[in-house]
C-alpha positions as MATLAB code, in Angstrom:
seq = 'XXXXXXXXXXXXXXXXXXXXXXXXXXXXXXXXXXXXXXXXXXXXXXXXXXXXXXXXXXXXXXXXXXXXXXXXXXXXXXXXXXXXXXXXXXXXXXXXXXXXXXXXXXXXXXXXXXXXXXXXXXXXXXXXXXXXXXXXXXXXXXXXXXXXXXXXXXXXXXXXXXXXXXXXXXXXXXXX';
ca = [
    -156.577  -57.738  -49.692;
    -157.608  -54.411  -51.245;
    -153.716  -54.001  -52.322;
    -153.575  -57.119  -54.381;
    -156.091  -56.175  -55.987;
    -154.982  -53.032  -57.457;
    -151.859  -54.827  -58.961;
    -153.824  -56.841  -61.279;
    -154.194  -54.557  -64.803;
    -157.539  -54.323  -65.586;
    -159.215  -56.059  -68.447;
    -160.961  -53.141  -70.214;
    -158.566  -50.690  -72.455;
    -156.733  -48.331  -71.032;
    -157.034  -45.237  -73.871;
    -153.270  -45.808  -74.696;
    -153.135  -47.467  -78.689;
    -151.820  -50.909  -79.592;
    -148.497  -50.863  -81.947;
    -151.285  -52.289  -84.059;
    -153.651  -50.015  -83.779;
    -150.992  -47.218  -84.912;
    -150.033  -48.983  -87.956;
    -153.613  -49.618  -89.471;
    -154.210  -45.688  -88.414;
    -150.697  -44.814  -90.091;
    -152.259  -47.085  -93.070;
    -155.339  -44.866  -93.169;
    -157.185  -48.057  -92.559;
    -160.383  -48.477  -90.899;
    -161.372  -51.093  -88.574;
    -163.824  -52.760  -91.328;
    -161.420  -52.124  -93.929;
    -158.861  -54.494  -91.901;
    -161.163  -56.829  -91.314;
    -162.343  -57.619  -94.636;
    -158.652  -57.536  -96.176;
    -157.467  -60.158  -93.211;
    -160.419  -62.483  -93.524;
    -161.763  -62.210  -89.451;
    -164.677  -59.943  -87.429;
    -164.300  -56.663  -86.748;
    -164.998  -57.727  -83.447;
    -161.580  -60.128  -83.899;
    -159.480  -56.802  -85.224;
    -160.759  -54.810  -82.021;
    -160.386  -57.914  -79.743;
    -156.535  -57.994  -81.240;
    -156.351  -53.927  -80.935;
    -157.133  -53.779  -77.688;
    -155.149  -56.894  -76.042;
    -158.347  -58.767  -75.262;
    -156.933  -61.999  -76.503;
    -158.722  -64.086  -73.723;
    -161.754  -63.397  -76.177;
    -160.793  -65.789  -78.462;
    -162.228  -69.474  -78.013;
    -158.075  -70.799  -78.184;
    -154.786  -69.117  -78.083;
    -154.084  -70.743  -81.255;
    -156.941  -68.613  -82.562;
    -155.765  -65.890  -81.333;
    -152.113  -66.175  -82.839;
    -154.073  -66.867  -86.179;
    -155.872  -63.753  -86.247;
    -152.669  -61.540  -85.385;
    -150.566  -63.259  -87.866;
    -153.692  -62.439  -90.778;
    -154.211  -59.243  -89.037;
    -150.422  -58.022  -89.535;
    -150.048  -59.739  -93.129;
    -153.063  -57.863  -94.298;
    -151.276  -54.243  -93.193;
    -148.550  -55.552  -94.750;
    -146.145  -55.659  -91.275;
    -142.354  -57.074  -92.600;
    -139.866  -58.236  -90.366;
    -138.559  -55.242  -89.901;
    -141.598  -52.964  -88.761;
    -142.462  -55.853  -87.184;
    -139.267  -55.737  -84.499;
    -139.764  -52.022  -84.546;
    -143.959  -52.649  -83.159;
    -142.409  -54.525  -80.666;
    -139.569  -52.443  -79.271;
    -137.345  -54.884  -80.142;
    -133.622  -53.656  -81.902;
    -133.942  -52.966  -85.955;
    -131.002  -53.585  -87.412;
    -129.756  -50.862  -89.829;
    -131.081  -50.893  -93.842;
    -128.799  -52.323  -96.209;
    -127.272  -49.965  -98.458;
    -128.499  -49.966 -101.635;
    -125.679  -49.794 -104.764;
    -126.565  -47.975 -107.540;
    -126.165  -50.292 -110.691;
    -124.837  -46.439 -112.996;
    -121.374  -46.491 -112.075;
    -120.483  -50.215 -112.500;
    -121.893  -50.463 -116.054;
    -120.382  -47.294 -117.230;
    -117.073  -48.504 -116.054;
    -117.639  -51.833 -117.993;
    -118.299  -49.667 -120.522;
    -115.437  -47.579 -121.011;
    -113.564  -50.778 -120.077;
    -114.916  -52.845 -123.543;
    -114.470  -49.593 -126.006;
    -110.738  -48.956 -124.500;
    -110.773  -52.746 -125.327;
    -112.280  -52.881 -129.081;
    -109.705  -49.638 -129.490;
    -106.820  -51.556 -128.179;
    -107.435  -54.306 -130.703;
    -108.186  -52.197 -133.505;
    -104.921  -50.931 -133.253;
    -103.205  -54.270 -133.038;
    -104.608  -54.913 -136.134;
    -104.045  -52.089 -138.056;
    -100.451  -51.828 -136.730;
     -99.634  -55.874 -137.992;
    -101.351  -54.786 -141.297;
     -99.477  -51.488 -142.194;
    -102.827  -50.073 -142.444;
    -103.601  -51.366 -145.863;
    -106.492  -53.641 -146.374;
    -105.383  -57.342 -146.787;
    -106.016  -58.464 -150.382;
    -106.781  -62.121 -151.405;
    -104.819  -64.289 -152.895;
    -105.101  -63.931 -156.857;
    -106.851  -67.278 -158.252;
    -105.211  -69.313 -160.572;
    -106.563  -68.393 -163.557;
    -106.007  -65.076 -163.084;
    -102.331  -65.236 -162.333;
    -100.063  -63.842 -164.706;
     -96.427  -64.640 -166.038;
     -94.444  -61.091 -165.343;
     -92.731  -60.880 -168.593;
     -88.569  -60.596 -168.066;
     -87.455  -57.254 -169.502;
     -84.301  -57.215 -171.449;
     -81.488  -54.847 -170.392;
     -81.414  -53.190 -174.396;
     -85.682  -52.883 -173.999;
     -85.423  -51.448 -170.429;
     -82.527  -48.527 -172.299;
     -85.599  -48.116 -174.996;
     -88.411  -47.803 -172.692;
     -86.469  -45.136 -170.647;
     -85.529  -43.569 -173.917;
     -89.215  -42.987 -175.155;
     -90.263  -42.086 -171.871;
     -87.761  -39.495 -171.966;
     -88.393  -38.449 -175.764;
     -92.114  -38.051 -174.331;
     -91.952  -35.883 -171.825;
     -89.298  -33.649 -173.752;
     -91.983  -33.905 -176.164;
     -94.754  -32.272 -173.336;
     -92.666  -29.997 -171.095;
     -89.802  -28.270 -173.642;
     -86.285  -29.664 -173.825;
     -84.773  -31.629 -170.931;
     -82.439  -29.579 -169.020;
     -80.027  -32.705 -169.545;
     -80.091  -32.543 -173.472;
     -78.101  -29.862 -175.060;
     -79.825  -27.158 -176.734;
     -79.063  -27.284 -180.420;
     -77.733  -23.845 -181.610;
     -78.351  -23.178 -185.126;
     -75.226  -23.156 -187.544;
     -74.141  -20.339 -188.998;
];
């Protein structure tokens, strides 16, 4: 009878730490401190610490107090599986948003560059002019043939006039 005894755990606390216990210590968190930020005892926080959950008046009370307990550490999912020796999964890799937008970047000035040269090349490069307005379009005036053979002639006469004599024209040689 003294055997079956000794296979029931006792109730007191065995000096090993609670997952819970390590992560308000890893928190820097006192007992108090806990208690207040969860909302129960102190006696609740060391009931919960220590496994003594029979000391709660229901198990429902019990589950309330560890669920405040954890949320006021601030336990996720994640550290959560971890306290309990369960699997974590791995973290999610994090993209860095850099890369992308420079791409998009040198993606809309290759772009504006692209159509800048569309443009230019369908304009020959000179500016497009509008349309001249009625009143100030003008008539060109029709140039007769005999006017054109005058208008090249003074032109001529003109710059003989500025520059010497045209190497066309003869030079006149004086008569002896």
């Amino acid at each position: 009878m003294t055997r079956d005894m000794e296979l029931v755990e006792p109730l007191e606390p065995t000096g090993e730490e609670s997952p819970l216990a390590r992560a308000r210590l890893h928190r820097q968190l006192t007992v108090e401190e806990t208690a207040r930020r969860a909302g129960i005892s102190a006696d609740e926080v060391r009931w919960i610490e220590e496994g003594r959950v029979y000391r709660f008046p229901r198990p429902d009370d019990a589950l309330v107090a560890t669920v405040l307990y954890a949320s006021a550490l601030g336990i996720d999912h994640r550290e959560a599986r971890e306290l309990a020796g369960l699997p974590v999964p791995p973290l999610p890799v994090e993209r860095n948003p850099l890369p992308r937008l420079i791409v998009i970047g040198a993606a809309a000035i290759a772009l504006a560059v692209f159509c800048t040269l569309l443009v230019v090349s369908h304009t020959g490069g000179h500016k497009n002019r509008a349309a001249p307005t009625a009143s100030r379009t003008r008539r060109p005036r029709s140039i007769s043939p005999r006017s054109a053979r005058a208008s090249r002639f003074a032109s001529r006469n003109n710059w003989a006039s500025r520059r010497g004599p045209s190497p066309a024209e003869p030079v006149p040689v004086p008569s002896t």
